[in-house]
C-alpha positions as semicolon CSV with decimal commas, in nm:
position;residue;x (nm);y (nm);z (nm)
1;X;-0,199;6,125;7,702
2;X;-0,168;6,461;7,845
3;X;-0,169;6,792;7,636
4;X;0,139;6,962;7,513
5;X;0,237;7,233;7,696
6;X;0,281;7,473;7,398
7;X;0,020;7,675;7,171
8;X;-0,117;7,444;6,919
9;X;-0,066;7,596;6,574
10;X;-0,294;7,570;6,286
11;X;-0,118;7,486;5,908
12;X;-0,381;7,629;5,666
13;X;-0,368;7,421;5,343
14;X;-0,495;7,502;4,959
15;X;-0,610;7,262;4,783
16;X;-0,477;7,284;4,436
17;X;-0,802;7,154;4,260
18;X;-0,995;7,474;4,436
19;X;-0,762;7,663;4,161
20;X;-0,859;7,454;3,871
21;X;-0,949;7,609;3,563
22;X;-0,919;7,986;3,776
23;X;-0,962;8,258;3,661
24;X;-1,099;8,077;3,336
25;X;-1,079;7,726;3,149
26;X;-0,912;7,941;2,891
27;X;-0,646;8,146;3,104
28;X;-0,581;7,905;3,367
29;X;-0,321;8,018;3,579
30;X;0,030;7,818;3,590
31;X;0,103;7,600;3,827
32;X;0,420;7,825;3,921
33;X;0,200;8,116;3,941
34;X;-0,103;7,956;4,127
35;X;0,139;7,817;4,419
36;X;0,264;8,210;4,442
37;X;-0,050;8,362;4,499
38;X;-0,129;8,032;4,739
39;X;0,139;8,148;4,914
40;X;0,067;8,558;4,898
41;X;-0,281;8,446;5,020
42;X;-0,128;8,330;5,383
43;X;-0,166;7,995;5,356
44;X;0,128;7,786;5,502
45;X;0,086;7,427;5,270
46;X;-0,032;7,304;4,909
47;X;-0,204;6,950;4,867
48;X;-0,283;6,796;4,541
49;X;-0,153;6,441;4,408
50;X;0,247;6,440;4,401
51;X;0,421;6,504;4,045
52;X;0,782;6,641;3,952
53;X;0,653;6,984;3,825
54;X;0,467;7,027;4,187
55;X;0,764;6,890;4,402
56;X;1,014;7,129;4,179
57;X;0,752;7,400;4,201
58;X;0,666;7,387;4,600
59;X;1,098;7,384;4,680
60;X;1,089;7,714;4,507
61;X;0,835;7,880;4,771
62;X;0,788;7,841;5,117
63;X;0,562;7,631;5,141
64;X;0,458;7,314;5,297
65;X;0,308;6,985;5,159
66;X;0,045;6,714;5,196
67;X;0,074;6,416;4,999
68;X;-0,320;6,285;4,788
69;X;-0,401;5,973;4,678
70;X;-0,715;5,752;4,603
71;X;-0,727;5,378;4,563
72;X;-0,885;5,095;4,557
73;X;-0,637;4,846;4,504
74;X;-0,396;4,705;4,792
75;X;-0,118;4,623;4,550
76;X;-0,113;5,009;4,469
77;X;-0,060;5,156;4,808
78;X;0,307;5,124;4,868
79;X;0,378;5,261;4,486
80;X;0,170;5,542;4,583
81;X;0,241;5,648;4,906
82;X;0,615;5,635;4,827
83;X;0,538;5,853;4,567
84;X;0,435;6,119;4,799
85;X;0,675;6,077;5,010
86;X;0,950;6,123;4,743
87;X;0,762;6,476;4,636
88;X;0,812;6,593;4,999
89;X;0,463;6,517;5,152
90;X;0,474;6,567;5,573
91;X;0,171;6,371;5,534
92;X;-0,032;6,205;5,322
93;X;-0,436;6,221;5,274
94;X;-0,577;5,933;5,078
95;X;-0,932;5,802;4,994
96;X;-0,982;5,417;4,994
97;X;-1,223;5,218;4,818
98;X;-1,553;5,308;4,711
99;X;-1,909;5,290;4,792
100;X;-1,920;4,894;4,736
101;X;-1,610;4,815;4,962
102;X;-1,723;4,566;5,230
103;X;-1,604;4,709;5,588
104;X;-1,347;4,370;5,567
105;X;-1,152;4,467;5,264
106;X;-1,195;4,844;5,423
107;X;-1,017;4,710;5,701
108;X;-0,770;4,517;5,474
109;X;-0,692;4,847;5,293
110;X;-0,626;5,091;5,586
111;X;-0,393;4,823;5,785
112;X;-0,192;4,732;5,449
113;X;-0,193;5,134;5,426
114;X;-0,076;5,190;5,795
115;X;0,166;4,904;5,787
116;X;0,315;5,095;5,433
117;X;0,330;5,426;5,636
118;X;0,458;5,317;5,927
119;X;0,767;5,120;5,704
120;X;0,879;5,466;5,561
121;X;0,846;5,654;5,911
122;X;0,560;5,839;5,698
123;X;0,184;5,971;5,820
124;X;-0,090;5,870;5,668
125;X;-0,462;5,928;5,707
126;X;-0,818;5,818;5,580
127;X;-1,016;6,063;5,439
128;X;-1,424;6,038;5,510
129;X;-1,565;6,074;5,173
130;X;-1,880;5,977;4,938
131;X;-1,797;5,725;4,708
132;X;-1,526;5,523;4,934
133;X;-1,500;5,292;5,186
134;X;-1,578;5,542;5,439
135;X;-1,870;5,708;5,318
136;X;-2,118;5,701;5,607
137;X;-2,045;5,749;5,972
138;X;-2,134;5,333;6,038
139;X;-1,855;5,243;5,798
140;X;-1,618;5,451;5,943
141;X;-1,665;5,331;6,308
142;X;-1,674;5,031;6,169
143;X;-1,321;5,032;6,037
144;X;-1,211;5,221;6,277
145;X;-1,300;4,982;6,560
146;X;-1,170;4,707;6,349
147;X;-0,872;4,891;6,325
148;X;-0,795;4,980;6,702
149;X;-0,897;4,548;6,767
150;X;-0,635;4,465;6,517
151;X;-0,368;4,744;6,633
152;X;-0,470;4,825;6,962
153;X;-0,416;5,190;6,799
154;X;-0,653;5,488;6,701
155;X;-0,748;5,493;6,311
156;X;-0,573;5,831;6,219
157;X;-0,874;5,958;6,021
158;X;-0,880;6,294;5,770
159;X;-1,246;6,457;5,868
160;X;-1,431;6,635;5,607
161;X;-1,795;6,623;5,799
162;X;-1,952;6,765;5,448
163;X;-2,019;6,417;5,346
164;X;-2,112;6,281;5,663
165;X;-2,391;6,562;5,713
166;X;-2,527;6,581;5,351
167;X;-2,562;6,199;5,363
168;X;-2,728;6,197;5,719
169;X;-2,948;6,498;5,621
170;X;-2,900;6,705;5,902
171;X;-3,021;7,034;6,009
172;X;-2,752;7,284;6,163
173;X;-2,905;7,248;6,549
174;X;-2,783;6,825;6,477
175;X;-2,418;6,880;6,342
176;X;-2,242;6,882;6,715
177;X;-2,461;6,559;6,826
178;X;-2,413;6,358;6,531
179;X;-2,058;6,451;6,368
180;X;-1,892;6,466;6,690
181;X;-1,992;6,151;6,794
182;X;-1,622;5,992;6,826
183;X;-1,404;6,236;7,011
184;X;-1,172;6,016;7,036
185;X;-1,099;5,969;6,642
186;X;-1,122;6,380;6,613
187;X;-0,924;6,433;6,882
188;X;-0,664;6,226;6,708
189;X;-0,673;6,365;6,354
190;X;-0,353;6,564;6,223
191;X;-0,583;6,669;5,939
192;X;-0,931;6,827;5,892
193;X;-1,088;6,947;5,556
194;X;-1,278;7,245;5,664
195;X;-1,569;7,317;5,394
196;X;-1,845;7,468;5,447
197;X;-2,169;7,268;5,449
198;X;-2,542;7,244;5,526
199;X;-2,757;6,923;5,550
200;X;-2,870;6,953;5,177
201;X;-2,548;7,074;5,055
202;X;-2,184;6,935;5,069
203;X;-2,059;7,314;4,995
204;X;-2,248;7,608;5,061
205;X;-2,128;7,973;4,958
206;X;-1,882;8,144;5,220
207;X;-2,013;8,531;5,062
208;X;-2,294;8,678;4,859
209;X;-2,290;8,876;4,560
210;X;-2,261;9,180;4,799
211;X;-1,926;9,030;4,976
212;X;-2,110;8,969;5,307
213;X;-2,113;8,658;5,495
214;X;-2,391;8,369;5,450
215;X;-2,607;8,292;5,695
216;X;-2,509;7,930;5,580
217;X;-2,182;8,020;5,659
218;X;-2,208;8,159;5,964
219;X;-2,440;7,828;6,084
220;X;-2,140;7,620;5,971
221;X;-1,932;7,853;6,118
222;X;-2,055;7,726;6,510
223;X;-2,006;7,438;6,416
224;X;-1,627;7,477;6,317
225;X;-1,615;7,648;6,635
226;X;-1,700;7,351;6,858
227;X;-1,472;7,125;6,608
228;X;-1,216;7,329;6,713
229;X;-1,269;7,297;7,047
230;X;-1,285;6,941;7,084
231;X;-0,984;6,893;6,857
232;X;-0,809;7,093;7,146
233;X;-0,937;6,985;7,464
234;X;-0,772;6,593;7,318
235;X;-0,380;6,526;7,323
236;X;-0,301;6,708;6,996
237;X;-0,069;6,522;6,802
238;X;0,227;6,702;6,657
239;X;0,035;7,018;6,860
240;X;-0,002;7,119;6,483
241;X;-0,342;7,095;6,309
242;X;-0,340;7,109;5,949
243;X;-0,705;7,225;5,779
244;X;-0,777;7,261;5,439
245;X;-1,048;7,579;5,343
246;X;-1,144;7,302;5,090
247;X;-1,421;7,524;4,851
248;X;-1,430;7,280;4,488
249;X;-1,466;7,454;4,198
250;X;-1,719;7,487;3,922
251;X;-1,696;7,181;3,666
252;X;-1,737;6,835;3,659
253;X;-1,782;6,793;4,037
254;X;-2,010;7,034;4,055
255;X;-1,946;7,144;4,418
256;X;-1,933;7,530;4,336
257;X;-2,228;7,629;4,129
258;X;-2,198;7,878;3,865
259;X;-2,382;8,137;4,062
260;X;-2,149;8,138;4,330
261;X;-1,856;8,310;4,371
262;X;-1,522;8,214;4,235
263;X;-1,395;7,885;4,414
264;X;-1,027;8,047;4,513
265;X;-1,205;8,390;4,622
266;X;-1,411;8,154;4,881
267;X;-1,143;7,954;4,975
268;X;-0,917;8,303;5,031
269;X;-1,201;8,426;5,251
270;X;-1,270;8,135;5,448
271;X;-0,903;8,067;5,527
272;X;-0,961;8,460;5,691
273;X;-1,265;8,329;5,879
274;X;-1,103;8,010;6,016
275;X;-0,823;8,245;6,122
276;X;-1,047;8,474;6,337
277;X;-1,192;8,172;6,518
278;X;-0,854;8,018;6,562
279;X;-0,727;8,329;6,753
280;X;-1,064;8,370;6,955
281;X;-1,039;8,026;7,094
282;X;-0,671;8,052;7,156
283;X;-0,677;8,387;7,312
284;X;-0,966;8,196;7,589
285;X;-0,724;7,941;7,678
């Protein structure tokens, strides 16, 4: 497939859950109010499980949206899916199974999920993610081979490389070799989850206490560079790339750590970071 002749764009995405319980538990924001300052903030989209209050919400702003969903359960797809779909969703993210699902019913769940998708005209993609079907590179491939056998088609495939690297252990000089191992599933994604992540950690602070950047950062930072660059060297579907500055809270997930800085104040600054890189690599085409 040959590239588009156009200027890819990029469609940068807030997640709603990097808002949760911001500023505090106690004085959490609105939902109205937390998709205006998403939107003051320069990002283009909102994604977050579909509901009435967020479709109503999101037709008041302009503002984009991506569809969520996890399951587990075949009979639950269609329900769900259209359920995004009827909020709005452009596309739809969604996590399948869980760390016990057997690469078969894996298989089972992204065809019956592709074959639901395809019905309503919709996209839909597979998130990589701890505690699903996908959680290590060798499932994925797995599935995703099965996939292409059964369809003759590429997986489409939602990459957030946090998991992959944290549970693969890998030091900063191995992120390029091992998480860009398929370029042809990357090169096909419409979606990418861009957190940022060391070997040890699935999220690692963007600043420091002083508002500089980490060196952790900045080591991810290459590697979202050469992510980048792959993703456009391959036949960019929809020439429109939609990341997600994905930086999870403090609370039960426990991916922001009480002595980092505020979850939405990360996510703000990466978004600004991504955007720099974007416009450096464009500008050398």
């Amino acid at each position: 497939m040959s590239q588009p002749s156009s200027r890819p764009s990029l469609v940068y995405t807030a997640n709603l859950w990097t808002l949760a319980g911001h500023p505090t538990p106690r004085r959490e924001w609105s939902l109205a109010y937390k998709l205006r300052k998403i939107e003051e903030a320069g990002f283009d989209a909102v994604t977050a499980p579909a509901s009435a209050q967020l479709h109503q919400q999101i037709q008041r702003r302009n503002l984009r949206y991506m569809g969520f969903f996890s399951s587990s359960d075949k009979r639950d797809l269609a329900p769900l899916l259209e359920a995004q779909i009827a909020a709005g969703a452009e596309l739809t993210n969604v996590q399948l199974g869980d760390d016990f699902t057997p690469i078969s019913e894996g298989t089972q769940l992204t065809l019956a999920l592709m074959a639901h998708a395809e019905r309503h005209g919709a996209y839909a993609s597979v998130e990589v993610h701890r505690d699903t079907a996908t959680e290590t590179p060798e499932k994925t491939y797995a599935i995703a081979d099965a996939y292409h056998q059964k369809t003759g088609k590429l997986m489409p495939i939602t990459w957030d490389h946090s998991h992959f690297a944290v549970v693969k252990h890998l030091k900063p000089f191995l992120f390029e070799e091992v998480l860009l191992r398929r370029p042809e599933l990357i090169q096909n994604a419409r979606i990418l989850h861009l957190r940022p992540f060391n070997g040890q950690h699935a999220q690692v602070p963007v600043t420091n206490v002083r508002g500089q950047l980490t060196s952790e950062f900045r080591e991810w930072l290459k590697f979202a560079r050469a992510l980048f660059q792959l993703w456009l060297a391959g036949p960019r579907p929809g020439n429109e790339l939609w990341v997600c500055p994905e930086i999870g809270p403090v609370g039960i997930h426990g991916y922001n750590l009480s002595t980092m800085p505020p979850a939405w104040q990360e996510a703000q600054r990466c978004r600004i970071e991504i955007s720099k890189l974007w416009r450096d690599l464009n500008c050398r085409r």
